[in-house]
Backbone as CSV, one residue per row, in Angstrom:
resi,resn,N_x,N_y,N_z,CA_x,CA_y,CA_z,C_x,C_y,C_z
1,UNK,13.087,27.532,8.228,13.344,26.329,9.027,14.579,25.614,8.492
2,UNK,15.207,25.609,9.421,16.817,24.654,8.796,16.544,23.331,8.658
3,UNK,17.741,22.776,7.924,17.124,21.301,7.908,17.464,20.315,9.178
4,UNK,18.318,20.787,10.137,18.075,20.114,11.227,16.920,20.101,11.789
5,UNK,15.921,21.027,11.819,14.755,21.128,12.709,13.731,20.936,12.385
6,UNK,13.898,20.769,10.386,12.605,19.934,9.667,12.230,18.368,10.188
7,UNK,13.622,17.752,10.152,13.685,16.498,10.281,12.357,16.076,11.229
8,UNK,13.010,16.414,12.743,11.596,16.054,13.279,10.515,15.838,12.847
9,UNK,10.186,17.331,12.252,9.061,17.296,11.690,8.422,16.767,10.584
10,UNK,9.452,16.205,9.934,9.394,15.442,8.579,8.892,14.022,9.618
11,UNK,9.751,13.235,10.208,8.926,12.520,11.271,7.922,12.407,11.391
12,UNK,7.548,13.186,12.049,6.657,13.267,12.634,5.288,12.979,11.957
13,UNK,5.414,13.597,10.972,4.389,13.954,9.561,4.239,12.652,8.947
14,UNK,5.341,11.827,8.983,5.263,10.442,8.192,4.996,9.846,9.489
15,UNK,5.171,9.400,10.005,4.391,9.113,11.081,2.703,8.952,10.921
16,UNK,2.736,10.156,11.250,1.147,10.319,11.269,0.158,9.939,10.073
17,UNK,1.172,10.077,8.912,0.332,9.916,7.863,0.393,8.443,7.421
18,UNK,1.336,7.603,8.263,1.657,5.813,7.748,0.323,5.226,8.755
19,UNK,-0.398,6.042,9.835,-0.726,5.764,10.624,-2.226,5.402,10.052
20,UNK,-2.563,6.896,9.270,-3.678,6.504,8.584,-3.883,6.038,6.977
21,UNK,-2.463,5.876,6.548,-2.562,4.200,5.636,-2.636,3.216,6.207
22,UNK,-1.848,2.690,7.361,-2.411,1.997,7.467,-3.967,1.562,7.831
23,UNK,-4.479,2.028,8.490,-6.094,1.627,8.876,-6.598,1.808,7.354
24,UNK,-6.453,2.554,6.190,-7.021,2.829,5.235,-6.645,1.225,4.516
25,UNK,-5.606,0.840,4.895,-4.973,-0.551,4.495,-5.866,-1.993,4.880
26,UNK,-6.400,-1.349,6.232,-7.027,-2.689,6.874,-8.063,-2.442,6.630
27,UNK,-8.952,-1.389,6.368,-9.984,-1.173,5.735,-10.385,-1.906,4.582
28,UNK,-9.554,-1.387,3.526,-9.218,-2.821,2.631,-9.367,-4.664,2.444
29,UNK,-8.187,-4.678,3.460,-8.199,-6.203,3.688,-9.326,-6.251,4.597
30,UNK,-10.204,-6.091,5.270,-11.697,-6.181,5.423,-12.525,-6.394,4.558
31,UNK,-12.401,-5.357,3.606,-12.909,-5.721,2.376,-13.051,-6.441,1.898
32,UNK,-11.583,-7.289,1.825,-11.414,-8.378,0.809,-11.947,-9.467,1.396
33,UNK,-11.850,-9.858,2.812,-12.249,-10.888,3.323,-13.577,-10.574,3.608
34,UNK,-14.657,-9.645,3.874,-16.077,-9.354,3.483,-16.351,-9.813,1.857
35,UNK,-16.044,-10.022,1.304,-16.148,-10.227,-0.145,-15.917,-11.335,-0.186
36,UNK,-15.048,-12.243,0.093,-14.891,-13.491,-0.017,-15.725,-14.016,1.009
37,UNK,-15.880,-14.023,2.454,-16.842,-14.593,2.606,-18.795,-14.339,2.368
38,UNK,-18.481,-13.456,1.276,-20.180,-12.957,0.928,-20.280,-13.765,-0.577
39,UNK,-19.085,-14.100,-1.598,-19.076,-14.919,-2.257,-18.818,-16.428,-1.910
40,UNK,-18.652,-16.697,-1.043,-18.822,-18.061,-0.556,-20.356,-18.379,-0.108
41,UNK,-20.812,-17.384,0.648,-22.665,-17.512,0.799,-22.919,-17.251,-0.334
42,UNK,-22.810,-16.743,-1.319,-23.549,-16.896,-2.748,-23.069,-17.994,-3.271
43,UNK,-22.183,-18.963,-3.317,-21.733,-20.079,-3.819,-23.030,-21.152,-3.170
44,UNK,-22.536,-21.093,-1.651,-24.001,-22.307,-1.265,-25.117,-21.857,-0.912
45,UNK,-25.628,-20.320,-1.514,-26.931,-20.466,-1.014,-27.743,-20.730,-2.070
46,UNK,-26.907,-20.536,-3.474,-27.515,-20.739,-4.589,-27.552,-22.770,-5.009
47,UNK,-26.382,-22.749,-4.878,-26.066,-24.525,-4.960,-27.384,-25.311,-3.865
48,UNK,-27.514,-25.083,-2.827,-28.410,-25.861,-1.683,-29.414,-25.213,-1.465
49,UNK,-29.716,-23.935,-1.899,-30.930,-23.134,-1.017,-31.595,-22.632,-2.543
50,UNK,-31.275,-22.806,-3.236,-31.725,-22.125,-4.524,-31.926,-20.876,-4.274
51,UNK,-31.007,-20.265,-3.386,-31.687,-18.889,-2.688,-29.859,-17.589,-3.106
52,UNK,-29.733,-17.059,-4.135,-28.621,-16.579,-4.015,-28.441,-15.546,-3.318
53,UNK,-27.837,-14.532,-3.266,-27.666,-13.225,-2.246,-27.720,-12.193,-2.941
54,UNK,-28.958,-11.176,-2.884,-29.531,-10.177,-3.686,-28.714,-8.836,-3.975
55,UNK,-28.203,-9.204,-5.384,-27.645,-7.622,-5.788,-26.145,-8.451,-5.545
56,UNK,-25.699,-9.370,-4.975,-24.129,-9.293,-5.340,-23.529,-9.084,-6.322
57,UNK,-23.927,-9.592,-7.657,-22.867,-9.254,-8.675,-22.811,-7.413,-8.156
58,UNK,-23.614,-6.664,-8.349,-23.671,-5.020,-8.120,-22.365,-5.064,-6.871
59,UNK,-22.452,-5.485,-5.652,-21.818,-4.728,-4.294,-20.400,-5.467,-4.410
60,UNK,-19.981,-6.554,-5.247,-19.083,-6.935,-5.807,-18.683,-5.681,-6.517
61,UNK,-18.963,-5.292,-7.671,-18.312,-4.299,-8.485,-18.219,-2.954,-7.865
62,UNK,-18.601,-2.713,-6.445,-18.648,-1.705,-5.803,-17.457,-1.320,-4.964
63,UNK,-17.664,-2.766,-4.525,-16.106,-3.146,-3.376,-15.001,-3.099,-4.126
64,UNK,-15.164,-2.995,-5.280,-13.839,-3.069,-5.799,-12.730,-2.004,-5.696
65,UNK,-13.327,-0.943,-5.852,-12.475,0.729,-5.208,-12.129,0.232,-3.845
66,UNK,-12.893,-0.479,-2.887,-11.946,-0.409,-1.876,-11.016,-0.884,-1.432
67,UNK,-10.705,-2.358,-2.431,-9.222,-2.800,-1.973,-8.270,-2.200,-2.949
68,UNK,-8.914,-1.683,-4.480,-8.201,-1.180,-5.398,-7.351,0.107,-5.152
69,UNK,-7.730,0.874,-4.188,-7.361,2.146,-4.349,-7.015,2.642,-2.357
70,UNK,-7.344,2.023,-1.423,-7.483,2.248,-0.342,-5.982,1.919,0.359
71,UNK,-5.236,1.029,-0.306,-3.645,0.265,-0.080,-2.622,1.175,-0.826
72,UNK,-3.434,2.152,-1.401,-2.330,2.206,-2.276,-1.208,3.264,-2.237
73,UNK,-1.393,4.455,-1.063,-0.803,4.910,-0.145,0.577,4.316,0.522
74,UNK,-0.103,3.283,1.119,0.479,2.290,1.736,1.802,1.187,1.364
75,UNK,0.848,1.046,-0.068,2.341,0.292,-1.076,3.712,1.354,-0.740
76,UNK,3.074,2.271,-1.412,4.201,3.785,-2.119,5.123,3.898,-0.952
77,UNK,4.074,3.840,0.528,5.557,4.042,1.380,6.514,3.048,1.624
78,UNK,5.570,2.006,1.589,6.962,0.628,2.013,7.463,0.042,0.002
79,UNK,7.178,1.335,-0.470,8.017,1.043,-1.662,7.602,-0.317,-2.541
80,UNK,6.558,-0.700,-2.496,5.967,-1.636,-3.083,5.562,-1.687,-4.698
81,UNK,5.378,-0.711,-4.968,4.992,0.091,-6.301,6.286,-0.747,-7.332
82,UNK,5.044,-1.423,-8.598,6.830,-1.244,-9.748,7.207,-0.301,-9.886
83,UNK,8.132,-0.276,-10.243,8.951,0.303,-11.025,10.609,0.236,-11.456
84,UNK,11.161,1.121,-12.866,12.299,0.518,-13.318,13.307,1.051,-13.117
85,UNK,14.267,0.006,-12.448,15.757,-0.062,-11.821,16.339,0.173,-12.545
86,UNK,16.605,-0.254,-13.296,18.147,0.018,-14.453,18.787,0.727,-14.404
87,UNK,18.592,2.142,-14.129,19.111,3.167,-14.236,20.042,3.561,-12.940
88,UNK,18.446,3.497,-11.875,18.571,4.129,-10.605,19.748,3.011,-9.640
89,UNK,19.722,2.170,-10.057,20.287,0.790,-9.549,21.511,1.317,-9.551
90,UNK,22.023,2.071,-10.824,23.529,2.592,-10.866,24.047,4.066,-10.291
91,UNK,23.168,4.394,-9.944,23.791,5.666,-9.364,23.375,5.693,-8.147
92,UNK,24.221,6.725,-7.717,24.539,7.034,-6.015,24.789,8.359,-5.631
93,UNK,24.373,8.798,-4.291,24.462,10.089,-3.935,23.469,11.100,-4.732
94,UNK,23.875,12.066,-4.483,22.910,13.502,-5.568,22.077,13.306,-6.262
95,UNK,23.303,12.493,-7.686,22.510,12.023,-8.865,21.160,10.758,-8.638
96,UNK,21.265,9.962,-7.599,20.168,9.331,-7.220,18.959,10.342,-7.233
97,UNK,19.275,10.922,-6.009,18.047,11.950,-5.102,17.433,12.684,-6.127
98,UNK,18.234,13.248,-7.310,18.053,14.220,-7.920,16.728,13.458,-8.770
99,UNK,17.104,11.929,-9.494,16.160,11.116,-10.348,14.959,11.214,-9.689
100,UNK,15.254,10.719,-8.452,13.879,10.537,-7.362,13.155,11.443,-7.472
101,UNK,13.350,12.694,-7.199,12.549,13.672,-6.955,12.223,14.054,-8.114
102,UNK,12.804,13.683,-9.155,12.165,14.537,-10.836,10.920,12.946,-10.984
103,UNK,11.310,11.692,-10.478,10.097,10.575,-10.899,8.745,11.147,-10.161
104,UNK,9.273,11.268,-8.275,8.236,11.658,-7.468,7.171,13.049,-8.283
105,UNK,8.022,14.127,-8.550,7.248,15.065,-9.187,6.394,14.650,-10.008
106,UNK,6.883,14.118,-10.977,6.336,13.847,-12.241,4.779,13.012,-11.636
107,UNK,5.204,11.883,-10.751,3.858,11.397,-10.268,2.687,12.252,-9.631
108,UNK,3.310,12.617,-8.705,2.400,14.052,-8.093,1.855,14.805,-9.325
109,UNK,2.270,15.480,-10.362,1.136,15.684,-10.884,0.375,14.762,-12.072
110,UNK,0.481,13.604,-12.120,-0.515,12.796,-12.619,-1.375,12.411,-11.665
111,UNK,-1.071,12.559,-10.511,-1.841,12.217,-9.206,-3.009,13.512,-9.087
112,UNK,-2.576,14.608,-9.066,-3.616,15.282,-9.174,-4.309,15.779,-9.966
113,UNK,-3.703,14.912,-11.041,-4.708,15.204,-12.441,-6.185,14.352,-11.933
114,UNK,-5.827,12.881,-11.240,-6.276,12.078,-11.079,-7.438,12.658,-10.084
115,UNK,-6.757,13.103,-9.240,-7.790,13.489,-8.028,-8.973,14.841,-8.825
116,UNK,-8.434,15.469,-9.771,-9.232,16.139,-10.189,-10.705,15.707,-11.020
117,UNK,-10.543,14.704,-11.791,-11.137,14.232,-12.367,-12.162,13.224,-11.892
118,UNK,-11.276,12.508,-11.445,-11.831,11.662,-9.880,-13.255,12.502,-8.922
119,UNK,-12.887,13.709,-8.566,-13.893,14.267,-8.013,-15.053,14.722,-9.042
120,UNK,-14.436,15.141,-10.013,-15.195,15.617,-10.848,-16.711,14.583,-11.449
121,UNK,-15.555,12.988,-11.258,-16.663,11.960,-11.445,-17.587,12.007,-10.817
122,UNK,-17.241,12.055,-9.184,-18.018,11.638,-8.019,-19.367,13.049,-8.002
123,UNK,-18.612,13.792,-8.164,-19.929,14.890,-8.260,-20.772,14.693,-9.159
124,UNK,-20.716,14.403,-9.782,-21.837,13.819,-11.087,-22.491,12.586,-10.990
125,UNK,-21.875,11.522,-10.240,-22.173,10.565,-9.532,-24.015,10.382,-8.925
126,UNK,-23.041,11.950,-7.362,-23.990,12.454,-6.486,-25.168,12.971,-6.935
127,UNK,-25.010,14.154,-7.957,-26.140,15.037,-8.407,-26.752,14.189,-9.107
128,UNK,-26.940,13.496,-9.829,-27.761,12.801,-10.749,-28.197,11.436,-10.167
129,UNK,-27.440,11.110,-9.211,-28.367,9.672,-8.300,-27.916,8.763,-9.532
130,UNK,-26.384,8.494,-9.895,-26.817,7.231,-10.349,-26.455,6.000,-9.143
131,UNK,-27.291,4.904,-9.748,-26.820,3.859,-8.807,-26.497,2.567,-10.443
132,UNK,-26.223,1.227,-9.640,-26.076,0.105,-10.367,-27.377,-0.516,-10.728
133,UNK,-27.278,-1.365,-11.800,-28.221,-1.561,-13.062,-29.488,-2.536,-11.728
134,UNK,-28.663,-3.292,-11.402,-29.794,-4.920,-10.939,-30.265,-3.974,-9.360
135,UNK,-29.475,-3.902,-8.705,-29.742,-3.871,-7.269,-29.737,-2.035,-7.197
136,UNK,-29.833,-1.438,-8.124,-29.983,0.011,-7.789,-29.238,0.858,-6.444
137,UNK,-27.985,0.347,-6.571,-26.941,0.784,-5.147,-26.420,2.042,-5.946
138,UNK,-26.313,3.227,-4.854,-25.795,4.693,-5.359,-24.265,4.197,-5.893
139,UNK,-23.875,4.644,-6.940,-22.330,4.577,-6.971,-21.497,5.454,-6.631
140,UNK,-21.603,6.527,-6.420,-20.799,7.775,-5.798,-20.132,7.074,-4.244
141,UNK,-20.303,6.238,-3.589,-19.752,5.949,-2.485,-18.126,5.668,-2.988
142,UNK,-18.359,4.741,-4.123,-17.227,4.029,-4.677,-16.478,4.993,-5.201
143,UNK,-17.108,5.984,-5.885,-16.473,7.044,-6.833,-15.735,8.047,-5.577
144,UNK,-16.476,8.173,-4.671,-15.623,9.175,-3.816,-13.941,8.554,-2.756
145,UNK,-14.323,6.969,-2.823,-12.978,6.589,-2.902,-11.588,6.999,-3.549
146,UNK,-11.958,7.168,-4.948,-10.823,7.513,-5.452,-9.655,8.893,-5.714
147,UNK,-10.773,9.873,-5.322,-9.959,10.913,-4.865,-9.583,10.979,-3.602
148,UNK,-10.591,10.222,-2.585,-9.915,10.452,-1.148,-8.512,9.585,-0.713
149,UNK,-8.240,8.280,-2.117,-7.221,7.007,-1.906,-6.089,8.053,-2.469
150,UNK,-6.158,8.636,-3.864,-5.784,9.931,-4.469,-4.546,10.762,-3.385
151,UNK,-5.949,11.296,-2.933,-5.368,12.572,-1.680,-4.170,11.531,-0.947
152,UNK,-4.740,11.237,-0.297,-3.461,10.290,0.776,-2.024,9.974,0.134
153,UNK,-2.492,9.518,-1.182,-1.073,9.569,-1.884,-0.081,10.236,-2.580
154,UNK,-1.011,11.520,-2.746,-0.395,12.748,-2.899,0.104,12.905,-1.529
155,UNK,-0.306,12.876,-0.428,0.515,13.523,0.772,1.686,13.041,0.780
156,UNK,1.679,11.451,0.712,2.773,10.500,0.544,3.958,10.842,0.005
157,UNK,3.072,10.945,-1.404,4.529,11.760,-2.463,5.064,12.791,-2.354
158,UNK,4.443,13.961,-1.531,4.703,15.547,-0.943,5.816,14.907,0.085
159,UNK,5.656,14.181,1.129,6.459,14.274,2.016,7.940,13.369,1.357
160,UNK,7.831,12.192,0.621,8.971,12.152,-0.390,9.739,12.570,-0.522
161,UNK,9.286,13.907,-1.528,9.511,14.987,-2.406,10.483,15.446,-1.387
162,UNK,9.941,16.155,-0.334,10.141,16.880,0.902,11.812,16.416,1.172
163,UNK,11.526,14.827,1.213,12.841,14.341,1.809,13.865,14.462,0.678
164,UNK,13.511,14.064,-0.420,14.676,14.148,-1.566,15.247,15.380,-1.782
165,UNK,14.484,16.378,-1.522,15.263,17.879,-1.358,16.024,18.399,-0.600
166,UNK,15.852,17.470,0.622,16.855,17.689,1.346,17.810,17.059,1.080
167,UNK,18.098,15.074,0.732,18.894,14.644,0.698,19.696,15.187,-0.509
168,UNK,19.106,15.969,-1.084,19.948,16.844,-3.134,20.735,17.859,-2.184
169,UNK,20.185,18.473,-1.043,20.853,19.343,-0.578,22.042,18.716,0.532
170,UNK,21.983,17.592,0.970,22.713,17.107,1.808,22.641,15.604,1.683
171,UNK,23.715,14.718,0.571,23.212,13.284,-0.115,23.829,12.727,1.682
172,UNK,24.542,12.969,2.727,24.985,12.417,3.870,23.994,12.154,4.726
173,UNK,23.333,12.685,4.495,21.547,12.566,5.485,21.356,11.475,5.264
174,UNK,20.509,10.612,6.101,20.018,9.341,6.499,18.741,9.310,5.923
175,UNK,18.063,8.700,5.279,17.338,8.647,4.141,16.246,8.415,5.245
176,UNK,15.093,9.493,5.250,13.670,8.959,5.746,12.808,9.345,5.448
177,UNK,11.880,8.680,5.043,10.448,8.364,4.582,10.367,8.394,3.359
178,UNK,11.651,7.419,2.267,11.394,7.277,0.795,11.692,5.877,0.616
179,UNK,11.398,5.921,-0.379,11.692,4.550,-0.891,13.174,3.813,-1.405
180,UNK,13.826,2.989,-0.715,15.221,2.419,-0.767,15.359,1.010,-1.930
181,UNK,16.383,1.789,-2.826,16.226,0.460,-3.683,16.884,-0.772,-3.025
182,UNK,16.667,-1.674,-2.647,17.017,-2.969,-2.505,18.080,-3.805,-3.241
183,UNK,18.957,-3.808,-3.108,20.495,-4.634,-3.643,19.994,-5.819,-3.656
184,UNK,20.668,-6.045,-4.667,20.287,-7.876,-5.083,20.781,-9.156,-3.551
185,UNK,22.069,-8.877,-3.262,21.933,-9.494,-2.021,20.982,-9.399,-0.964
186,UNK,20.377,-8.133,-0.750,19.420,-7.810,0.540,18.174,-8.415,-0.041
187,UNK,17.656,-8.502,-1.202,16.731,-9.462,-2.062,16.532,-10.387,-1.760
188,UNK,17.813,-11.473,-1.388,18.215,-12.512,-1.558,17.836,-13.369,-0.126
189,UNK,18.615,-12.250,0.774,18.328,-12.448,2.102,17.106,-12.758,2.495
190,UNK,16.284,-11.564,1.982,14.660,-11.685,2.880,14.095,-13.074,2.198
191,UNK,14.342,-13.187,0.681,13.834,-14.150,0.713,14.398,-15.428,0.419
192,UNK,15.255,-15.678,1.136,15.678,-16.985,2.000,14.994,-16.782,3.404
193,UNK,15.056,-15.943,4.159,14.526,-15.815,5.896,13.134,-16.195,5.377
194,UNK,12.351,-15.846,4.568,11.031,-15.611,4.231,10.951,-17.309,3.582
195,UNK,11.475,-18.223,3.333,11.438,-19.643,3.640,12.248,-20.534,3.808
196,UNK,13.442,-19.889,5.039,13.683,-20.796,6.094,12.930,-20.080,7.351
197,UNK,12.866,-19.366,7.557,11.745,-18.263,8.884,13.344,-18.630,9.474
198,UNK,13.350,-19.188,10.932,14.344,-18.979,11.458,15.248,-19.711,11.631
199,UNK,15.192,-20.454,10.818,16.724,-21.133,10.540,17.518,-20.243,9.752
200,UNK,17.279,-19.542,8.766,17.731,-18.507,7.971,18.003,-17.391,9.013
201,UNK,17.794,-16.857,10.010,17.924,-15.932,10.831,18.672,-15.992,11.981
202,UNK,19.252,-17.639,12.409,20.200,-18.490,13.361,19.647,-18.236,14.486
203,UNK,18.371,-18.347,14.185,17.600,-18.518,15.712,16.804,-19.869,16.119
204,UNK,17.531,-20.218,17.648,16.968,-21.344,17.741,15.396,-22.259,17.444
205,UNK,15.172,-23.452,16.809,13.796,-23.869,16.397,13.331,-24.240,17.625
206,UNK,12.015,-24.453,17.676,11.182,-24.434,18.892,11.479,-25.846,19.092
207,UNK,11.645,-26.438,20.448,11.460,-27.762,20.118,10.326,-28.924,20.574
208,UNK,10.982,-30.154,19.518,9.940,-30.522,19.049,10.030,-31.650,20.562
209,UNK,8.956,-32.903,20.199,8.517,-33.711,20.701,9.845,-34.490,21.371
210,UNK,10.277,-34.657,20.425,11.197,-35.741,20.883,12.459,-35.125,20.339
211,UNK,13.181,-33.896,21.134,14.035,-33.562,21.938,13.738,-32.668,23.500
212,UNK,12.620,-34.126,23.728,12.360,-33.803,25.581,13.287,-33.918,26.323
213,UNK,13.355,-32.987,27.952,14.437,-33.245,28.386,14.745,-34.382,29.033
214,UNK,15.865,-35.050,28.751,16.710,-35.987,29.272,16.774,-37.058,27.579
215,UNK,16.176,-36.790,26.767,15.690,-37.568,25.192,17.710,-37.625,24.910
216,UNK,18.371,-38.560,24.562,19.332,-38.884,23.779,19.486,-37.479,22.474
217,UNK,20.822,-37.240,22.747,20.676,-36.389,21.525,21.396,-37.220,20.374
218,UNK,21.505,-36.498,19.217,22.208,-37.134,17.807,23.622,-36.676,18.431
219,UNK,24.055,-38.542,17.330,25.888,-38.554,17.524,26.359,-37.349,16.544
């Protein structure tokens, strides 16, 4: 396959796969806001009802794989992830692509060290029935999160990978589906737009009360 006719398909593939970070994303932030409002009913049912909500501390420490590990796909593609500039900040072309793809590698296989072990947990999890101490909840639900959050981000980093090999083979290619370091001016920008919203963007403000029509304008 040449690399004109990957592209598409490189597309295509990120595509599909941002499609199901994201929902794996909102899955998450469900989470989080199921959790906060299940610790807010344990706040007043215990304060007014003397009545708290059975087993939360347990489904608290349960939920935690799912905002921990379910986003995290998701970061990697919109480049959210730390990591250190110094280096990469200074180079351009080849020698960029070339860093990228030796960092991306390097992650990919700590990633599937991860996923290995990860499963390895969850099966032991399963076979032996453990659950949590107070409320006796299976924990393998939680445990099988982390190779399946795992997997997704290995795909992530595969299709990366994918792209940096091409751009090593051709640095003129239009960079898609990796992560773009951000110049200190473009930094700067978003976040000024990000608090002026659209005055920072020279788009007209909505208006207000009193510049109704026919209202006197300012000298």
């Amino acid at each position: 396959m040449s690399a004109t006719q990957d592209a598409p398909l490189l597309e295509r593939l990120d595509s599909l796969v941002f499609k199901l970070e994201t929902l794996l994303n909102l899955v998450a932030a469900a989470a989080i806001f199921g959790l906060m409002c299940l610790g807010v009913t344990q706040v007043l049912g215990r304060k007014f009802f003397d009545f708290p909500v059975p087993g939360y501390i347990d489904v608290a420490e349960q939920s935690i794989a799912i905002f921990a590990f379910l986003g995290i796909a998701y970061c990697q593609k919109l480049g959210g992830h730390i990591r250190m500039e110094l280096i990469l900040g200074r180079l351009r072309g080849r020698p960029l692509w070339v860093c990228e793809a030796l960092s991306v590698l390097a992650a990919m296989l700590l990633i599937a060290v991860l996923i290995y072990y990860g499963w390895g947990h969850f099966l032991r999890a399963y076979q032996i029935g453990d659950t949590t101490i107070d409320a006796e909840l299976p924990v393998w639900p939680s445990k099988l999160l982390v190779p399946i959050a795992f997997t997704l981000l290995e795909l992530r980093l595969a299709l990366q990978l994918w792209r940096f090999i091409r751009l090593i083979a051709d640095p003129d290619k239009e960079p898609v589906a990796v992560p773009l370091i951000a110049r200190l001016e473009e930094q700067a920008r978003k976040e000024i737009e990000g608090a002026l919203g659209h005055e920072a963007r020279g788009e007209p403000l909505a208006r207000s009360e009193n510049s109704a029509p026919g209202a006197p304008g300012r000298a």
